[in-house]
C-alpha positions as CSV (number, residue, x, y, z in Angstrom):
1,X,-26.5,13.6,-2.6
2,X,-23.2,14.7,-1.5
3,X,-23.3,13.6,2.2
4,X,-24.9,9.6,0.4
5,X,-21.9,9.9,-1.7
6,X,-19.2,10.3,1.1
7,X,-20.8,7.7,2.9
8,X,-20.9,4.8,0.4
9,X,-16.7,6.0,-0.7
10,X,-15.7,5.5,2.6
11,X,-17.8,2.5,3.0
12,X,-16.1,1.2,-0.4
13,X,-12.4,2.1,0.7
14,X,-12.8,0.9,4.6
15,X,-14.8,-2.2,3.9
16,X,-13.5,-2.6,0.0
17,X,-10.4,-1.4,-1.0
18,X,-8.2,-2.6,2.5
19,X,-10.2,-5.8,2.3
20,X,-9.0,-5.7,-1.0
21,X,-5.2,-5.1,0.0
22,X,-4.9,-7.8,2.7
23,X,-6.5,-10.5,0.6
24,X,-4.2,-9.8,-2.5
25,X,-1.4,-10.0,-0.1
26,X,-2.1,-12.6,1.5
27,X,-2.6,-14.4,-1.4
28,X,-5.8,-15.5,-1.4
29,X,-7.0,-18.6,-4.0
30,X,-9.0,-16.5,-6.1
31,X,-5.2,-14.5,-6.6
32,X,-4.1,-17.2,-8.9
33,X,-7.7,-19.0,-9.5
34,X,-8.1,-20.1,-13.3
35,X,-11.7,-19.6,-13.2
36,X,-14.7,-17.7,-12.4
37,X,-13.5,-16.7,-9.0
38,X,-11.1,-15.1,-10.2
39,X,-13.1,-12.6,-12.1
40,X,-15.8,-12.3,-9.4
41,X,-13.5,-11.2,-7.0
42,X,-11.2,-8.9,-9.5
43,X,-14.3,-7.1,-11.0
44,X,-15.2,-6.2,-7.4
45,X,-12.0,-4.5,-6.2
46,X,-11.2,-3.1,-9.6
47,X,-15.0,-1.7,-10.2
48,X,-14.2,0.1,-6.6
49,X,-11.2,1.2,-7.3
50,X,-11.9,3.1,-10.1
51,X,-15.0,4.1,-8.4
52,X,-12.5,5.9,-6.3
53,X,-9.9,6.6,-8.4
54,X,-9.8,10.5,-8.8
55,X,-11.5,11.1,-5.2
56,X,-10.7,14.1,-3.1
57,X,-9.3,12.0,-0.4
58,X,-5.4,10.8,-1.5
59,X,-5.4,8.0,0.9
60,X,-8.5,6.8,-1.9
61,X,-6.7,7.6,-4.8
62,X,-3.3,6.3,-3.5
63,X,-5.2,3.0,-2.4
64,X,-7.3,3.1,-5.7
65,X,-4.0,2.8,-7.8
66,X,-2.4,-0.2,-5.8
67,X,-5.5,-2.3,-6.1
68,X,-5.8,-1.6,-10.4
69,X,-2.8,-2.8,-10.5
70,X,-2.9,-5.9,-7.9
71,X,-6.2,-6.9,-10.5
72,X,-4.7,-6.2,-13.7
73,X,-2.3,-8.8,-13.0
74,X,-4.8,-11.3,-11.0
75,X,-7.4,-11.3,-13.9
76,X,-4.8,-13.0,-16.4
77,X,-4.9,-15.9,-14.5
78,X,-8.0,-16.2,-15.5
79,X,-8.6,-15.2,-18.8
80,X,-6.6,-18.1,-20.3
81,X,-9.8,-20.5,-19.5
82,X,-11.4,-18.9,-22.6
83,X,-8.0,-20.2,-25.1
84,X,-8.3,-21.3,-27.5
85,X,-12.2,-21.8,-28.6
86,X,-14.4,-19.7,-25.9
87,X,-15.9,-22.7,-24.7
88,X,-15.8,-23.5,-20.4
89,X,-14.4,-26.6,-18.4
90,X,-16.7,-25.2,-15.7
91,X,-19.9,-25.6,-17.7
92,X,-22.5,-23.1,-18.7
93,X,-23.7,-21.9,-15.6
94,X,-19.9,-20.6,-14.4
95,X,-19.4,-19.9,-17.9
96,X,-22.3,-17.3,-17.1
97,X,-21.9,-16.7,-13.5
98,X,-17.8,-15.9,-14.2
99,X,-18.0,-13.9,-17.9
100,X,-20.9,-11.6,-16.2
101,X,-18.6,-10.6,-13.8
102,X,-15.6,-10.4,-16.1
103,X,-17.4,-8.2,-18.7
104,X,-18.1,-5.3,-16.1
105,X,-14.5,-5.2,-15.3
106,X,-13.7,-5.0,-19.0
107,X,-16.5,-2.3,-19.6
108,X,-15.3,-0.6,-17.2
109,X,-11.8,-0.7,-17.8
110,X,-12.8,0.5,-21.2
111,X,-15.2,3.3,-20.3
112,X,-12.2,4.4,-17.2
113,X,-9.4,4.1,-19.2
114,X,-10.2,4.8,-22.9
115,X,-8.4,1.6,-23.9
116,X,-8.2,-2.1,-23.3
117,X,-5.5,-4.9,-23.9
118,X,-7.6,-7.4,-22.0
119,X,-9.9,-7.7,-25.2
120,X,-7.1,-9.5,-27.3
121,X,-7.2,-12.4,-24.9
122,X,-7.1,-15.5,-27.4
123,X,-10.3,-16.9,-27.4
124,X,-12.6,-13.9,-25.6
125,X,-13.9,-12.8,-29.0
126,X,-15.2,-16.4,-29.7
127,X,-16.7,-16.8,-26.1
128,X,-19.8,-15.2,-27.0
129,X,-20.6,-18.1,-29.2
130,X,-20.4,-20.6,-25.9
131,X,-24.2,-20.2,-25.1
132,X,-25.1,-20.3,-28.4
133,X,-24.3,-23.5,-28.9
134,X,-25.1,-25.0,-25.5
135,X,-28.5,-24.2,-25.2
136,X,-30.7,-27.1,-26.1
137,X,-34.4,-27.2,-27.3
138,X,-35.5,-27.8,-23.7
139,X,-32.7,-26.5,-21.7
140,X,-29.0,-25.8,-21.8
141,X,-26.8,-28.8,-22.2
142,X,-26.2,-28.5,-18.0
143,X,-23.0,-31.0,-17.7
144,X,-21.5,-30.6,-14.5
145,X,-22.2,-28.7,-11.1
146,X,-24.9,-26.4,-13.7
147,X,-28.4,-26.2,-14.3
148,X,-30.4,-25.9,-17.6
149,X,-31.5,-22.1,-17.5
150,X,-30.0,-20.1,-20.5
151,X,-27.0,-18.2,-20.3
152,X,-27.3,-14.3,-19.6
153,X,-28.3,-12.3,-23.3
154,X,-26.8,-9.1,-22.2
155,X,-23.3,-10.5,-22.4
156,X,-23.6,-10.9,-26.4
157,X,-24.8,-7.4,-26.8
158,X,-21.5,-6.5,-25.1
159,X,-19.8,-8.8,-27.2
160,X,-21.2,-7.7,-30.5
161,X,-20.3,-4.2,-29.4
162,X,-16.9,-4.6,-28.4
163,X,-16.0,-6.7,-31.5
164,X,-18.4,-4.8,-34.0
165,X,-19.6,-8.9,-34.4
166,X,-23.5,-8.3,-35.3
167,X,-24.1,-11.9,-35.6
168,X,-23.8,-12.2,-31.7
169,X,-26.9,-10.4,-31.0
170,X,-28.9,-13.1,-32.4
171,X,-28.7,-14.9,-28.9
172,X,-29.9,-11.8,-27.1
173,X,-33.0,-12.1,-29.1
174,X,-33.2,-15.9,-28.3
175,X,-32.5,-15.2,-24.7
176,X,-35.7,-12.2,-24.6
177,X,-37.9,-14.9,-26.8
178,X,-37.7,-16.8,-23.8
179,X,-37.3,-14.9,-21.2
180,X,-39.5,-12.0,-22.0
181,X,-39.4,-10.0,-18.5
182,X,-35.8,-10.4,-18.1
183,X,-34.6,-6.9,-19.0
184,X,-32.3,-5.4,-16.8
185,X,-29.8,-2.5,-16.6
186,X,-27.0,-4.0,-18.8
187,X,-29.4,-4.9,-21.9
188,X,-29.6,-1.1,-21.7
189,X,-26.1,0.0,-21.4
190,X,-25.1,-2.6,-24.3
191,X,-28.1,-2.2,-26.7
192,X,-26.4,-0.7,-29.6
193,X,-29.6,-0.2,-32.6
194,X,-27.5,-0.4,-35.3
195,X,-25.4,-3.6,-34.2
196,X,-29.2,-5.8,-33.6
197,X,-29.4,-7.5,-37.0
198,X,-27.9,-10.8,-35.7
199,X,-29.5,-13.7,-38.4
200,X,-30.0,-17.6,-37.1
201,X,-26.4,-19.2,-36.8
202,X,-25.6,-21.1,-40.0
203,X,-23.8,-23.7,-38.5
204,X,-26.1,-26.2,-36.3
205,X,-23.2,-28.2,-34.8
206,X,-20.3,-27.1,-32.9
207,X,-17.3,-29.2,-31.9
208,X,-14.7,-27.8,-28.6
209,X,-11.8,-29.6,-28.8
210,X,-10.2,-28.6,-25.1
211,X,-12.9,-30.1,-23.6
212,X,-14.4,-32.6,-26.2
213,X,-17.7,-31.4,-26.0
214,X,-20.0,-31.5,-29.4
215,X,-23.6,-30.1,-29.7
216,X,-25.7,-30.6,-32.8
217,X,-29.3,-30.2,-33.6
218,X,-32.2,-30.2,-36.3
219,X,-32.4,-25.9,-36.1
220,X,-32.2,-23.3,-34.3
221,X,-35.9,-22.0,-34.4
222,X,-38.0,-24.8,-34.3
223,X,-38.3,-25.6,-30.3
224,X,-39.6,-28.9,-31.3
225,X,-37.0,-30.3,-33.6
226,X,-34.2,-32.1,-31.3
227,X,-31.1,-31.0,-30.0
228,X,-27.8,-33.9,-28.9
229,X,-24.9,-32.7,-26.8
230,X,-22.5,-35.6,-25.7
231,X,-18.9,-35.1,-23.7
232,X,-15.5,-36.5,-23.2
233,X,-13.6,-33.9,-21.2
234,X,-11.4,-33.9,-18.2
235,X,-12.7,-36.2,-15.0
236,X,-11.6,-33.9,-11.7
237,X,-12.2,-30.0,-13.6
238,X,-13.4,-27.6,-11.6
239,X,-16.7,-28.6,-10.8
240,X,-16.5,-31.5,-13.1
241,X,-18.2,-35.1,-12.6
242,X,-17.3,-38.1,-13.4
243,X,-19.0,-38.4,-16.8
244,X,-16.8,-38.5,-19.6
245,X,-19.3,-40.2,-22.6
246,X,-22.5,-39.1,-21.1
247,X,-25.0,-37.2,-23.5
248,X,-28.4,-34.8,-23.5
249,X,-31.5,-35.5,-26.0
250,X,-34.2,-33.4,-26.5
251,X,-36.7,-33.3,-28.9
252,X,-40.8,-32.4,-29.3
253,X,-39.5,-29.5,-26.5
254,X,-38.8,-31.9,-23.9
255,X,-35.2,-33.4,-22.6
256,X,-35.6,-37.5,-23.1
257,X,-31.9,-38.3,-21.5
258,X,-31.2,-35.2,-18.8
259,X,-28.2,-34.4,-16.8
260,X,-29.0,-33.8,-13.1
261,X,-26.2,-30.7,-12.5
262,X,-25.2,-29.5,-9.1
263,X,-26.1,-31.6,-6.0
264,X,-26.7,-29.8,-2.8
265,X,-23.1,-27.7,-2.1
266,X,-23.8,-27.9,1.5
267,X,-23.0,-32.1,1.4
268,X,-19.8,-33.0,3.9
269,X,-17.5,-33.4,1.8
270,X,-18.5,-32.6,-1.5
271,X,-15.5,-30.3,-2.7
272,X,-13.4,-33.3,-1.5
273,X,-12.3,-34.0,-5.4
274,X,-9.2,-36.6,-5.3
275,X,-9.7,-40.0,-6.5
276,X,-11.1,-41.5,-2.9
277,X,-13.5,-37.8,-2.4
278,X,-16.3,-38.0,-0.8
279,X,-17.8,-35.8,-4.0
280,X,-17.8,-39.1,-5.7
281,X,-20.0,-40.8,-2.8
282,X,-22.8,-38.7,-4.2
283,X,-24.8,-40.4,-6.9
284,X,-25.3,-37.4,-9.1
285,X,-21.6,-36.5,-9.0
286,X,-20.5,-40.6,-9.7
287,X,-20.9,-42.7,-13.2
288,X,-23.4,-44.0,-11.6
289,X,-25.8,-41.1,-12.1
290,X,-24.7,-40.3,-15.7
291,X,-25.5,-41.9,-19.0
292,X,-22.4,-43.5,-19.8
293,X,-21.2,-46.7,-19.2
294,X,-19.9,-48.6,-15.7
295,X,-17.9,-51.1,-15.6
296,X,-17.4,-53.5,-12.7
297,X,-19.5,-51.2,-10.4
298,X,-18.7,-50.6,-6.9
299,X,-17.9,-48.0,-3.9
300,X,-16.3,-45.5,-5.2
301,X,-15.2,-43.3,-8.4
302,X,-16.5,-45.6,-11.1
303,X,-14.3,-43.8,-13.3
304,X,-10.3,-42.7,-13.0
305,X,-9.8,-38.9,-12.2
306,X,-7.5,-36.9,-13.9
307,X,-8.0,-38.3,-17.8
308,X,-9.0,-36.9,-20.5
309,X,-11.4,-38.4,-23.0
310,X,-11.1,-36.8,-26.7
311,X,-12.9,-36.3,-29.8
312,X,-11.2,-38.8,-31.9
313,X,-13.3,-38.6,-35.4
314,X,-16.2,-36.6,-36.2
315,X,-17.9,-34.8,-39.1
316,X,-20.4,-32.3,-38.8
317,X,-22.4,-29.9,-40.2
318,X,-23.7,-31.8,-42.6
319,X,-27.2,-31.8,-44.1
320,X,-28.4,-34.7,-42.6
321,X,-26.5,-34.9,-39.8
322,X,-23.2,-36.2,-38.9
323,X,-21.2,-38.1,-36.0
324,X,-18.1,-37.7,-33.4
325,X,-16.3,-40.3,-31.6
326,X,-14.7,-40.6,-27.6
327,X,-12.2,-42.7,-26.8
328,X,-12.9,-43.0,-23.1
329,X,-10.5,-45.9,-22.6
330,X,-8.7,-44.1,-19.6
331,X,-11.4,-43.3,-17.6
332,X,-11.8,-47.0,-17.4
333,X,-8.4,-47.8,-17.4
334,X,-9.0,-49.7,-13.5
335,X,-10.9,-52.6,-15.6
336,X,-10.5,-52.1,-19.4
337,X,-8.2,-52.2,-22.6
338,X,-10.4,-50.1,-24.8
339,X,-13.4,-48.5,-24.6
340,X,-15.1,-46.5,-27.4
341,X,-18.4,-44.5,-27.8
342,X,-19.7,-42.9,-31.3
343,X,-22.6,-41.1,-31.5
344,X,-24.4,-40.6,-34.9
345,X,-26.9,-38.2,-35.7
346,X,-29.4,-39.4,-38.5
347,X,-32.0,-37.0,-40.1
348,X,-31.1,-34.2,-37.7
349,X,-34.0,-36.0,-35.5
350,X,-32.4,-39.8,-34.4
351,X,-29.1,-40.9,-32.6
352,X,-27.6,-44.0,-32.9
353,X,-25.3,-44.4,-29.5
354,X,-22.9,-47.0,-30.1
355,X,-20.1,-48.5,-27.4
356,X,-17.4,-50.7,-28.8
357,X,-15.3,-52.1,-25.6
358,X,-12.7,-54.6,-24.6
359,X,-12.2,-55.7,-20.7
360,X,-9.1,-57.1,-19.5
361,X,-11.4,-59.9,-17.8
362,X,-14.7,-61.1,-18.8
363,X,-16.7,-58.6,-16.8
364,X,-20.3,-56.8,-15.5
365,X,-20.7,-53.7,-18.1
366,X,-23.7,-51.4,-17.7
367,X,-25.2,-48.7,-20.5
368,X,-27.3,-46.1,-19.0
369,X,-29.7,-43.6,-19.4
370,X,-31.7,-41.3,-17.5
371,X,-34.9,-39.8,-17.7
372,X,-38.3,-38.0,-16.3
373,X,-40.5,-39.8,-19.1
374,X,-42.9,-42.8,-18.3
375,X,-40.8,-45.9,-19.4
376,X,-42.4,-49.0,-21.6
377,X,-40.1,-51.8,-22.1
378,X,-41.3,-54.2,-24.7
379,X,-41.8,-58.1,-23.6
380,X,-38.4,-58.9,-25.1
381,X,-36.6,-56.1,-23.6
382,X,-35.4,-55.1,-27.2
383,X,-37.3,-51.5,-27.1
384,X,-38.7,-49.1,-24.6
385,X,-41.2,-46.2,-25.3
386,X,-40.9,-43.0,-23.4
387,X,-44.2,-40.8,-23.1
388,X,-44.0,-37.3,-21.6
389,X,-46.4,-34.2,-21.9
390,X,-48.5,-36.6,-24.5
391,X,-44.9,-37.1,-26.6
392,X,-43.5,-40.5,-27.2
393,X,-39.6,-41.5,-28.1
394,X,-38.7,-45.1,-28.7
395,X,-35.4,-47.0,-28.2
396,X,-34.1,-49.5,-29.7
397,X,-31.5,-52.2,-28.8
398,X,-29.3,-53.8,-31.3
399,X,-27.3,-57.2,-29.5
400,X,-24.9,-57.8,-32.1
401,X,-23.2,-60.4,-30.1
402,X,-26.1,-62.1,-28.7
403,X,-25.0,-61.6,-25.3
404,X,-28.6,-61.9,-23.8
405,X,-29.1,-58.1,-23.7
406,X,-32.0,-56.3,-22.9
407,X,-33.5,-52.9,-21.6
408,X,-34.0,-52.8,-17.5
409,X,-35.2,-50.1,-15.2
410,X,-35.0,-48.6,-12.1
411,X,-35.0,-45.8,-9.2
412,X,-32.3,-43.5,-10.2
413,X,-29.9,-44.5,-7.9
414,X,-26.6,-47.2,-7.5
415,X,-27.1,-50.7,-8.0
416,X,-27.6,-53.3,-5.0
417,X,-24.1,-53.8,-3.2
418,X,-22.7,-50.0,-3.6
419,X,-23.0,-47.8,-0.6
420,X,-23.6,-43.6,-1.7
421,X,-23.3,-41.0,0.8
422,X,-26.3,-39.9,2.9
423,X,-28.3,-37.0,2.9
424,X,-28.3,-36.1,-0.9
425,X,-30.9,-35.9,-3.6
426,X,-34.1,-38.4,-3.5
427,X,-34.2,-38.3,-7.6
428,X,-38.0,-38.3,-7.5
429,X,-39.4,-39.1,-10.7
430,X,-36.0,-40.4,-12.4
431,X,-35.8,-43.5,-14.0
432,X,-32.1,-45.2,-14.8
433,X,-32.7,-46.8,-17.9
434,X,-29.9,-49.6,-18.3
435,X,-28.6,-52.7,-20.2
436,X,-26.2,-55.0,-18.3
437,X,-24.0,-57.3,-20.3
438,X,-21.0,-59.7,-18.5
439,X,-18.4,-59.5,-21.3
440,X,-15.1,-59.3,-22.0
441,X,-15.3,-58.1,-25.4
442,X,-18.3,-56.6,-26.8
443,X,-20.6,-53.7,-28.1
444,X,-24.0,-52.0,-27.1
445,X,-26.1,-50.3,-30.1
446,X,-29.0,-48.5,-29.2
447,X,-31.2,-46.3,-31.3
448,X,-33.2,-43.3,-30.3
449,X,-35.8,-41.7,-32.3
450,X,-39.0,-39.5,-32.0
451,X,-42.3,-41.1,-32.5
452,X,-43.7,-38.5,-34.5
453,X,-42.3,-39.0,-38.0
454,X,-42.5,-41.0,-41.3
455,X,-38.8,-42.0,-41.5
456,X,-37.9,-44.4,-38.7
457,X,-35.8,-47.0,-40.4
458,X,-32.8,-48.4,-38.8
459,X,-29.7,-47.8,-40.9
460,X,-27.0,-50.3,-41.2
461,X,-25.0,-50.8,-37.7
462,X,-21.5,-50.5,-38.8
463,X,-18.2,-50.7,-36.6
464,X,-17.2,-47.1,-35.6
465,X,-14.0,-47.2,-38.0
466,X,-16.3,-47.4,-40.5
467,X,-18.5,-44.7,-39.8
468,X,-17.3,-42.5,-42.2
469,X,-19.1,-44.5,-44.7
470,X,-23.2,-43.4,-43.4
471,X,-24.4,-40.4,-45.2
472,X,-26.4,-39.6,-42.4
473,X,-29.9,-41.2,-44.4
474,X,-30.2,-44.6,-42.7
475,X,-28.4,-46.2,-45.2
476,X,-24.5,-47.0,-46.3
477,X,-22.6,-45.0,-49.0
478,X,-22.1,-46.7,-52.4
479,X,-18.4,-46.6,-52.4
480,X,-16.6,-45.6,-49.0
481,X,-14.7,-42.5,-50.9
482,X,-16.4,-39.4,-49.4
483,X,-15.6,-36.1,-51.0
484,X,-12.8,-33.6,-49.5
485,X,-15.9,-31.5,-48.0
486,X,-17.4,-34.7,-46.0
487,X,-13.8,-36.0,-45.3
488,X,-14.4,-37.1,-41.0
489,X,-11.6,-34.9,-38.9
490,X,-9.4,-37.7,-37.2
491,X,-7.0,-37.2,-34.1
492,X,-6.0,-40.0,-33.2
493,X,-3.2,-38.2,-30.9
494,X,-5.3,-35.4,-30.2
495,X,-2.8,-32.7,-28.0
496,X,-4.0,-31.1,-24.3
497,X,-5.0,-27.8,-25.7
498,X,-6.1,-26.8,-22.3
499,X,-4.1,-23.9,-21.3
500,X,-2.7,-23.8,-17.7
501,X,-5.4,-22.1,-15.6
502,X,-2.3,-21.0,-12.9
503,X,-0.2,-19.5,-16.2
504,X,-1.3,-15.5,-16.8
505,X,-1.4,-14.8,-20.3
506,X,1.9,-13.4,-21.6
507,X,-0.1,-11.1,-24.7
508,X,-1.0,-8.2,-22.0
509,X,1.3,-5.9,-20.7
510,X,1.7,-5.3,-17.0
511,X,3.9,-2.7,-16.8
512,X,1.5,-0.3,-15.5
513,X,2.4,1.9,-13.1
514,X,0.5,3.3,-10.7
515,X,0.1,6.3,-12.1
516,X,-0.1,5.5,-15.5
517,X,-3.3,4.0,-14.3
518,X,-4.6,7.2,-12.7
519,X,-3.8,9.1,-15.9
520,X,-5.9,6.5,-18.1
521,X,-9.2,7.5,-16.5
522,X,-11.0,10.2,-17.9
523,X,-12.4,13.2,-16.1
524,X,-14.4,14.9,-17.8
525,X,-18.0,15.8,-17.6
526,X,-19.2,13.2,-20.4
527,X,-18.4,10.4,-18.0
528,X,-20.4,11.3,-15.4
529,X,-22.8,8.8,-16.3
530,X,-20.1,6.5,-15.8
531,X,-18.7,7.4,-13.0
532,X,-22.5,6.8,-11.4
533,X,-22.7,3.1,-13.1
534,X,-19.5,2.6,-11.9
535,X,-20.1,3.6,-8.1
536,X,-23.5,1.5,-8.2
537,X,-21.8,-1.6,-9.6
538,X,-19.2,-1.2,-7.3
539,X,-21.9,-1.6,-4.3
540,X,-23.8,-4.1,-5.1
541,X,-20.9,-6.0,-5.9
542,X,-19.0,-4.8,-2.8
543,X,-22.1,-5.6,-0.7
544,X,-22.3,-9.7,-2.4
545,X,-18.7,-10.2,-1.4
546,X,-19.5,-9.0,2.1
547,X,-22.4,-11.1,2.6
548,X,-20.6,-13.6,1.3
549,X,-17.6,-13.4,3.4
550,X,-20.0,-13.0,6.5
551,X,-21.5,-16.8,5.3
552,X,-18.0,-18.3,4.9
553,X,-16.7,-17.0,8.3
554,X,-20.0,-18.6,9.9
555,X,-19.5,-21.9,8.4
C-alpha cells in the first residue's frame, strides 16, 4: 500500500542511495573493480535509483540522477572482463554470481530507459555460451575459488531475448533437466515462447584463448559419455590458483580427476595473493593440490605468480576427437628451461596426458592426479584402476625413458618436508594419485580411459610436435599432410588478449547528463509492472549489501 511504499523509498534513499553517494566518492574498490563486484554493487545503487527516479520527493529524484550516472560509468570497468570471447578469469561460479547481477542492471536499464548501449560491450553477446561449455557430465569444470553446481538458466533466456539468439535457450532446458524445482521469478520475466527452440550445440569443444581454457566432450546429451576440461591461464587472477596445466575428467556420470574449488574464505590470510601469500600455504590453493606437475617441491608457491600459460597448438572439433597444447614453462621458470603439456582426446571417450620437460638441474618432478575413486595400482606400478558407484577407469603409464617410473598414492595433501597452513580442509576421501621421476630431461605419458568399451588400444606415443599427425583413432596418419579443415591452430607467440580490468570500455558513451537520464525513463501506465519489479529487486538487493556491510564492519 501507499504508506509500505513510502516506507521502503525512504528506506532505499536513507540507507541506499547516500550510502551509495559516499561510497562512489570515496572511491571504493568495487568503483574501479574489473570483476563481479563491480556489477554486484552497481546493479544495486542503479536498480534503486531508478526505483526512485521519478518520485514525488526531489531530494529522491535529484539523488536518483547523481547515482545513474556515478554507475553508468563504474559498470565499464567491468564489462571489459567479458572481451573478447565471453569466457571468465574468475571461473564459473563469479561468472554466475557477477552476470546475474549485471543482467538486472541491464534489464532494467532497458525496461527504464527504452534503450541500451551497454549491450554492444564486445564479447557480452557471446557470454551466454560460457556455461554452456563449462558444464561437465558430472559437474561444471570448477577451476578456481568455484564449485561444480551449474550456472544459473535464466541468464540465457535473457540472453536469447536481448540478442534474438534462440540457440541460447538450449542451456535453460539443460539447466531445468537438472534442476527441475529451480524456477524462480526471472525464468518468468525472460521466458519468451517463441524464442524456446534452442537445438543441442553443434560444436562439442570450445577453445578461450584469454584464459587458455579448452573443454571438449563425447555429447552433449548423453550424461554418461565423458567430458575433459584442461587450463593454462593466468597464476595470481582474481580468485585464481596456482594451477596452470591441471585438468577435469568425467565419464560414466562421475568426475575421475576433480578440482577441489574454494577453500574456507574465512582462513588468515587467504586473500594474501603476492608470490610469498599465505593463500598459497593452503593445499587446495598450491600445485600441490592440483593435477599438474611440481617440480622441486617445497614451502611455498610451487609455481611463479603472474605468468601466463597459453594454448600453443590445438585442433578441435573433430569427429573423433582432437588435442591442445600448454606451454607452462614460466610457471616453472624457478627450476626449469621448458615445460610442455598436450592433452589428446581419442574416441571422444580416452585422454592421453603427455608432459614433455627440461630442468636446468637433474631434479625431483611429480605428475598428479586427484580423485574420490577407490585406487588399484597394479604390482608393477604401470596401471591403476579407479572404481566408483560400481564404474571402473584404468590408467596407464608409458616410461619412455626408463626412468624407474611408476603410479604412487596418497592422502591428498603435501609431500613429507613441506609445511601447509593450519586449520584448512581435511580432504576426506581424496586420493593424490602421483608419479615421481628425478630427471633433468624427460617425459610422463599416461593414458586414461573408461572400462566400459570395446576399443581400448593404446595409440602410438608420439612427441607433441608431432601431434598433428593422430587422427584421433589410436593410430598414426599415413602421410603427416592433413587437409586445410584438420590443419592444428599454432601460436607460438600467442598475444595477452586479456583486456585491462581497471580500463572502462571506450564503445559507450558517458555523456549523460543528469537529466537526460531522468527523461529516458518511461512513465507511463504500461510500466507499472516494472516499476514494481524494479522496487522489489531494489530491496532485496539493497537489504544483501546491508547485511553484508554489517558482516564486514564486524570482522
Amino acid at each position: 500500500n501507499e504508506e509500505q511504499r513510502n516506507e521502503v523509498s525512504k528506506a532505499l534513499y536513507e540507507k541506499g542511495l547516500q550510502v551509495a553517494l559516499s561510497e562512489y566518492n570515496a572511491n571504493h574498490r568495487f568503483v574501479t573493480d574489473g570483476y563481479n563486484w563491480n556489477f554486484v554493487c552497481n546493479s544495486g545503487f542503479a536498480t534503486s535509483a531508478l526505483a526512485l527516479a521519478h518520485h514525488e520527493n526531489p531530494d529522491y529524484r535529484n539523488l536518483s540522477g547523481i547515482i545513474l550516472q556515478k554507475a553508468y560509468r563504474s559498470i565499464q570497468y567491468g564489462l571489459p572482463q567479458y572481451a573478447p570471447q565471453g569466457d571468465s578469469q574468475e571461473g564459473i561460479s563469479y561468472w554466475d554470481y557477477g552476470t546475474r547481477y549485471l543482467v538486472s542492471f541491464l534489464s532494467c536499464i532497458s525496461s527504464a530507459t527504452g534503450e541500451n548501449e551497454f549491450l554492444a560491450t564486445p564479447g557480452l553477446k557471446e557470454t551466454a555460451l560460457f556455461p554452456i561449455y563449462m558444464s561437465g557430465k558430472a559437474g561444471t569444470y570448477n577451476y578456481s575459488d568455484n564449485d561444480m553446481m551449474d550456472a544459473a538458466g535464466y541468464l540465457n533466456l535473457w540472453f536469447a531475448k536481448i540478442y534474438n539468439e534462440p540457440s541460447y535457450t538450449w542451456y535453460h532446458k539443460y539447466y531445468m533437466e537438472q534442476n527441475p524445482h529451480s524456477a524462480n521469478i526471472y525464468d518468468l520475466l525472460y521466458y519468451d515462447p517463441s524464442l524456446y527452440q534452442g537445438e543441442t550445440p553443434v560444436q562439442l569443444d570450445k577453445q578461450y584463448d584469454a584464459q587458455s581454457i579448452i573443454t571438449m566432450r563425447h555429447d552433449f546429451t548423453d550424461p554418461d559419455s565423458s567430458f575433459l576440461g584442461f587450463k593454462g591461464g593466468y597464476n595470481g587472477a582474481p580468485h585464481g590458483d596456482l594451477d596452470i596445466g591441471s585438468f577435469v575428467y568425467d565419464v560414466d556420470g562421475e568426475r575421475w580427476a576433480l578440482d577441489f574449488g574454494k577453500e574456507n574464505y574465512n582462513l588468515p590470510g587467504y586473500w594474501d595473493m603476492n608470490q610469498e601469500g599465505l593463500r598459497w600455504q593452503y593445499y587446495r590453493k598450491n600445485a600441490l593440490g592440483h593435477n599438474t606437475l611440481v617440480i622441486h617441491p617445497e614451502n611455498g608457491a610451487n609455481q611463479s605468480l603472474q605468468v601466463k600459460s597459453n594454448v600453443i597448438e590445438s585442433q578441435l572439433n573433430e569427429q573423433n576427437g582432437g588435442y591442445g597444447i600448454l606451454d607452462m614453462s614460466d610457471a616453472y621458470q624457478k627450476y626449469a628451461v621448458d615445460v610442455k603439456r598436450g592433452f589428446a582426446y581419442f574416441h571422444r571417450n580416452e585422454v592421453l596426458i603427455r608432459d614433455e620437460f627440461t630442468l636446468k638441474h637433474k631434479d625431483d618432478i611429480y605428475w598428479q592426479m586427484h580423485t574420490d575413486a577407490d585406487v588399484t595400482i597394479a604390482e608393477d606400478g604401470q596401471s591403476v584402476i579407479l572404481s566408483k558407484n560400481g564404474k571402473q577407469v584404468k590408467l596407464m603409464l608409458i616410461d619412455e625413458q626408463h626412468l624407474g617410473q611408476r603410479f604412487e598414492v596418497m592422502d591428498a595433501k603435501a609431500y613429507p618436508g613441506i609445511t601447509t597452513a593450519p586449520n584448512q580442509s581435511e580432504n576426506t576421501g581424496v586420493h593424490k594419485l602421483f608419479i615421481h621421476s628425478i630427471a633433468k630431461k624427460g617425459t610422463f605419458n599416461v593414458w586414461i580411459m573408461p572400462l566400459n568399451q570395446d576399443n581400448q588400444d593404446m595409440p602410438e606415443i608420439l612427441p607433441l610436435s608431432k601431434w598433428h599427425q593422430y587422427d584421433f583413432k589410436g593410430t598414426k596418419k599415413p602421410d603427416a599432410t592433413p587437409d586445410e579443415s584438420n590443419t592444428p591452430v599454432v601460436k607460438p607467440d600467442h598475444p595477452d588478449t586479456t583486456p585491462d580490468a581497471n580500463t572502462p570500455s571506450d564503445t559507450i558513451n558517458t555523456n549523460h547528463s543528469q537529466q537526460n537520464i531522468h527523461n529516458k525513463v518511461d512513465t507511463s501506465d504500461h510500466t507499472h509492472i516494472d516499476r514494481i519489479v524494479l522496487l522489489f529487486s531494489a530491496s532485496v538487493v539493497l537489504l544483501g549489501y546491508i547485511l553484508y556491510r554489517k558482516k564486514a564492519m564486524k570482522k
